[in-house]
C-alpha positions in Angstrom: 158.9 -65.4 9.5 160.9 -64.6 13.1 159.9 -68.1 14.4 160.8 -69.6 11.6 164.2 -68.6 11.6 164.6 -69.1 15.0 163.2 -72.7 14.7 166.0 -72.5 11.5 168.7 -72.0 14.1 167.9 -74.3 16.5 167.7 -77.1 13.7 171.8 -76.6 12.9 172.3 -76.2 16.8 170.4 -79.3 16.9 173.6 -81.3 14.6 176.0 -80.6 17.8 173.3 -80.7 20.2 174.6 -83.4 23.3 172.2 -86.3 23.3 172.3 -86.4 26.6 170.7 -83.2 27.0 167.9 -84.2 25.2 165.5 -84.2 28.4 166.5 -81.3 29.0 165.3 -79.7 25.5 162.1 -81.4 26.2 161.5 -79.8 29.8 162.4 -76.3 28.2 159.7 -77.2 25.7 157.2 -78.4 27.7 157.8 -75.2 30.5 157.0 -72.6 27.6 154.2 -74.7 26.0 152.3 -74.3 29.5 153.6 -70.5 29.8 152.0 -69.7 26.7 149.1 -71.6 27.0 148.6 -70.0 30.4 149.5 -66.4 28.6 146.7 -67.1 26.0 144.2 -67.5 29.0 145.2 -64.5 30.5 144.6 -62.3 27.3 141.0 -64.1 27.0 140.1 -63.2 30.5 141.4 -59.7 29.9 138.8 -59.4 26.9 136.4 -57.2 27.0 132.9 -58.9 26.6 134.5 -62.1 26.5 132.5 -64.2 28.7 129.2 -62.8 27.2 130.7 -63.7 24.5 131.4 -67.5 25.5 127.3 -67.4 27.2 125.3 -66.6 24.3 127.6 -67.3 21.3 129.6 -70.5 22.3 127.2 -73.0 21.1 127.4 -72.2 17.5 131.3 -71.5 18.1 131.5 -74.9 19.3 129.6 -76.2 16.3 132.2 -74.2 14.3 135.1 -75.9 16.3 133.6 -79.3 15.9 132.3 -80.2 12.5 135.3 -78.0 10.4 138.0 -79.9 12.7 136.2 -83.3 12.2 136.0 -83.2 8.8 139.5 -82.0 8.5 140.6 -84.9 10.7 138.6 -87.4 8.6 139.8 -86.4 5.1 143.4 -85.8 6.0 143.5 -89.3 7.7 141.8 -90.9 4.3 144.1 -88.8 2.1 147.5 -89.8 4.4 146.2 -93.5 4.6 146.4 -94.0 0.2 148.8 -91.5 -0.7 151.9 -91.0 2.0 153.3 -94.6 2.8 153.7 -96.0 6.4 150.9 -93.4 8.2 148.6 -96.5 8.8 147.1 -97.3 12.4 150.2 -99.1 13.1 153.8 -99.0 13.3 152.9 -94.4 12.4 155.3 -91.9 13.3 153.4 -91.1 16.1 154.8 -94.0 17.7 158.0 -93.2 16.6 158.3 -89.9 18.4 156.3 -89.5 21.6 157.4 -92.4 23.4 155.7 -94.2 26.4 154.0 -90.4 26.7 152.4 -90.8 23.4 151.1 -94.3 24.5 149.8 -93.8 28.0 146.2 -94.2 28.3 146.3 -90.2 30.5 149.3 -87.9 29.8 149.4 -85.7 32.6 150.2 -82.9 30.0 146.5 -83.0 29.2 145.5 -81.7 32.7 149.0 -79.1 32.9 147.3 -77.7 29.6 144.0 -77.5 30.6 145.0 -76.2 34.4 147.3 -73.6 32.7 144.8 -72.0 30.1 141.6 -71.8 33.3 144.3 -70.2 35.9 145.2 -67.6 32.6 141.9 -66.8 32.5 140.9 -66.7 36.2 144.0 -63.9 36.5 143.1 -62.1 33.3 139.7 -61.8 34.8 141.1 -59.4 37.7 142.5 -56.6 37.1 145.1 -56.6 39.8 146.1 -59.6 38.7 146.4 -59.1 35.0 148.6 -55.8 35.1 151.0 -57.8 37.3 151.1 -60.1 34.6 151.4 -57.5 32.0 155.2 -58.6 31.4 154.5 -61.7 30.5 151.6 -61.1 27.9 153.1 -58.1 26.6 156.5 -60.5 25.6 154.9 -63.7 24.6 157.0 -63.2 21.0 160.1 -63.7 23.2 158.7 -67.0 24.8 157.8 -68.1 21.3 160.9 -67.9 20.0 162.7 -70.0 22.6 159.9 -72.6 22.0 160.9 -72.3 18.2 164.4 -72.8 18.6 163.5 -75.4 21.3 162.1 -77.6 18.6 164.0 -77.1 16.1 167.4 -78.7 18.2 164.9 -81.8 18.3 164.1 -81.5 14.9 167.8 -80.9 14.2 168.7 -84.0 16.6 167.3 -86.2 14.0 169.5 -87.8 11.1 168.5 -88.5 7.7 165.2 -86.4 8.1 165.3 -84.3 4.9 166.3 -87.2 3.0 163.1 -89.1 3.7 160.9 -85.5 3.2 162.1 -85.6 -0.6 160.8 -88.7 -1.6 157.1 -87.4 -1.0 157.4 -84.2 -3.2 153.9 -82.7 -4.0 152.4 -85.4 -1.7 152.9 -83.0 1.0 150.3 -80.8 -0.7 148.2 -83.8 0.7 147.7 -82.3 4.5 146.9 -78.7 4.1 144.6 -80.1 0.8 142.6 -82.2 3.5 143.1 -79.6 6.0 141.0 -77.1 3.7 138.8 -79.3 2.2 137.2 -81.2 5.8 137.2 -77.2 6.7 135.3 -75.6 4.1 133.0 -79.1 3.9 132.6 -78.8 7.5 131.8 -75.0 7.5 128.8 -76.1 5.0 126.8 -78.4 7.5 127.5 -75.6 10.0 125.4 -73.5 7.5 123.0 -75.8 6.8 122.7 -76.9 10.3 122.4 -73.2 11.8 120.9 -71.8 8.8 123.4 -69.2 7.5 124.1 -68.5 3.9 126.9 -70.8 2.9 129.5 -68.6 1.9 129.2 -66.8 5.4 129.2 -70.5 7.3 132.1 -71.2 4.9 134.4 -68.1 5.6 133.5 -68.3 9.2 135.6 -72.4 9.0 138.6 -70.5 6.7 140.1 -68.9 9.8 142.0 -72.8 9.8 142.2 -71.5 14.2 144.1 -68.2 13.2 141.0 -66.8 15.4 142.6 -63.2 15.7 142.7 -62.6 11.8 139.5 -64.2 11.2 137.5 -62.9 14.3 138.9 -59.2 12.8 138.7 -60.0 9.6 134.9 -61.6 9.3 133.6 -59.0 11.6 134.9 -56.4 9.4 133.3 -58.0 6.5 129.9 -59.4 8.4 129.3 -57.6 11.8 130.2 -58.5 15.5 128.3 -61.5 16.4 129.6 -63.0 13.3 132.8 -62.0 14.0 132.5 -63.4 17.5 131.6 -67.0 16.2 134.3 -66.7 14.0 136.7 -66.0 17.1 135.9 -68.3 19.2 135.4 -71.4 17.2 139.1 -70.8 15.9 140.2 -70.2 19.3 138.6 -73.6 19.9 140.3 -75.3 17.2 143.5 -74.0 18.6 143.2 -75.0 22.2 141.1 -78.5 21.6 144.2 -79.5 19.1 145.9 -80.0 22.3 143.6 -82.2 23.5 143.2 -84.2 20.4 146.5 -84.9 18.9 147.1 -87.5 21.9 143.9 -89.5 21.1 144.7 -89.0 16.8 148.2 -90.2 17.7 147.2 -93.5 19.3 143.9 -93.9 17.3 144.9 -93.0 13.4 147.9 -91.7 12.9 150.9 -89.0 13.2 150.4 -87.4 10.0 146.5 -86.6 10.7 147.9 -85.4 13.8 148.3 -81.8 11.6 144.4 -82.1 10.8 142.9 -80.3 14.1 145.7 -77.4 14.2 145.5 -76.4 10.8 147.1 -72.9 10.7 148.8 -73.3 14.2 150.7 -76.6 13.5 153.6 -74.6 12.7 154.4 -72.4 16.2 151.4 -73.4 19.1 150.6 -76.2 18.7 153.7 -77.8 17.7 155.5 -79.0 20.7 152.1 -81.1 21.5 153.2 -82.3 17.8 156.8 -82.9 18.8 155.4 -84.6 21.7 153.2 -87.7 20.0 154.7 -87.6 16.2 158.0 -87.9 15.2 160.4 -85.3 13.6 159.8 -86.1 10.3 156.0 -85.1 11.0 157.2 -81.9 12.8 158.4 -80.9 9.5 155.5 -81.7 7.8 153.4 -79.8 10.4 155.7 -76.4 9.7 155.0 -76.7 6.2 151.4 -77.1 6.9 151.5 -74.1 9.2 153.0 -71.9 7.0 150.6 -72.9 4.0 147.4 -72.8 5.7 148.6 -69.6 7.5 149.2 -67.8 4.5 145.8 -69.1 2.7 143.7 -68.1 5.6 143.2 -64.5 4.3 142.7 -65.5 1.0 140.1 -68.2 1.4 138.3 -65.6 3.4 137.7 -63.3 0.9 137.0 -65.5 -1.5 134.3 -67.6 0.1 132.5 -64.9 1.7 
């Protein structure tokens, strides 16, 4: 709830924000998306048994990632195309808020993210290295928070936002609906596929990329190489969202977007969000955020 109200504050400092600083805003953004990406890598490289881990386990938590996040993608996209008016192919939001960036056939952001997260982990991975870096991990909350508020003066920049939010009502129910659905479908055929019991496959896809409650949680509730799978599939959701919200934003559209962060749309993986979509989406991905978030526990217990 912190982030939110930070993300609350910077959305009324956003009302007197100077346009002119708006570059600005967007280079603070950008410096503590990368910081934090680069943080995450750093915790994943400090990780004990990590790496085994990612050797004999990452196949089926790449299956995981893929087929729950696909689904999701393809149901929120069909559910956004009938239902929430002007998310077609063209003339979306996402070309409404991430400018020539969101258009460009290579956003060098793809390669800053990528570069950040492998350097994280290549540091985490000595021990020198990471306890300098202690600091930094240890404080991430901080960084967060300025991110939070960060977005929130774009969000607050924009005028006549919560106007246009009411007129869809329920329909926002629409995103996290598909969001769950193409995840629990997709955690099926992952079943199927691998040959697990359903309602195992199933809660392993419910962590929605919240991988540190579900990797605790479902190896709690099924042992550690379940509990593994279940961590780093959601840890892949989290970081490929980065890499696919530029290709969903020219290819379908800004509200499907959401699909592939699920339960992170509303902190991490929003200023990719605030990047490619426009502020009305941003909005639409905090509610999504918080109402995946707070269904991941529940849909864990129950499907498993």
């Amino acid at each position: 709830m912190e982030t939110l109200g930070f993300m609350a504050a910077g959305m009324l400092a956003g009302r007197v924000f100077p346009a002119g600083q708006k570059a600005n805003n967007e280079r603070v953004q950008l410096f503590c998306t990368l910081l934090l990406i680069f943080s995450m890598g750093v915790s994943l490289g400090q990780r004990d048994g990590f790496f085994s881990e990612l050797a004999f386990l990452g196949a089926r938590g790449l299956l995981f990632f893929l087929l729950p996040t696909l689904c999701s993608v393809a149901v929120v996209y069909a559910l956004t195309r009938w239902f929430l008016p002007g998310s077609g192919a063209s003339g979306t939001p996402a070309s409404a808020g991430g400018g020539t960036a969101g258009r460009a056939a290579v956003d060098p952001m793809l390669f800053l993210a990528l570069g950040a997260l492998l350097l994280g982990v290549a540091c985490g991975a000595f021990p020198a290295a990471a306890g300098v870096l202690t600091p930094l991990t240890a404080h991430t909350q901080w960084l967060l928070y300025l991110l939070m508020f960060s977005v929130g003066v774009s969000v607050g920049m924009h005028r006549g936002l919560w106007a246009s939010i009411r007129q869809y009502h329920v329909r926002i129910l629409l995103i996290p609906g598909g969001i769950v659905a193409g995840s629990l479908l997709g955690g099926a055929l992952c079943g199927l596929i691998l040959g697990y019991p359903v309602n195992l496959a199933v809660s392993i896809a419910s962590g929605l990329g919240w991988y540190s409650l579900a990797g605790v949680t479902i190896s709690g509730l099924a042992g550690a190489e379940i509990g593994s799978i279940a961590f780093l599939s959601n840890l892949m959701r989290e970081i490929g969202s980065f890499f696919m919200i530029p290709y969903i934003a020219r290819h379908l559209n800004g509200y499907t977007c959401i699909a592939p962060a699920a339960a992170t749309s509303e902190d991490t993986t929003l200023p990719m969000l605030v990047r490619y979509t426009s502020e009305e989406t941003v909005v639409f991905a905090v509610l999504n955020g918080m109402i995946c978030s707070a269904l991941v526990p529940v849909l864990i217990a129950l499907c498993y």
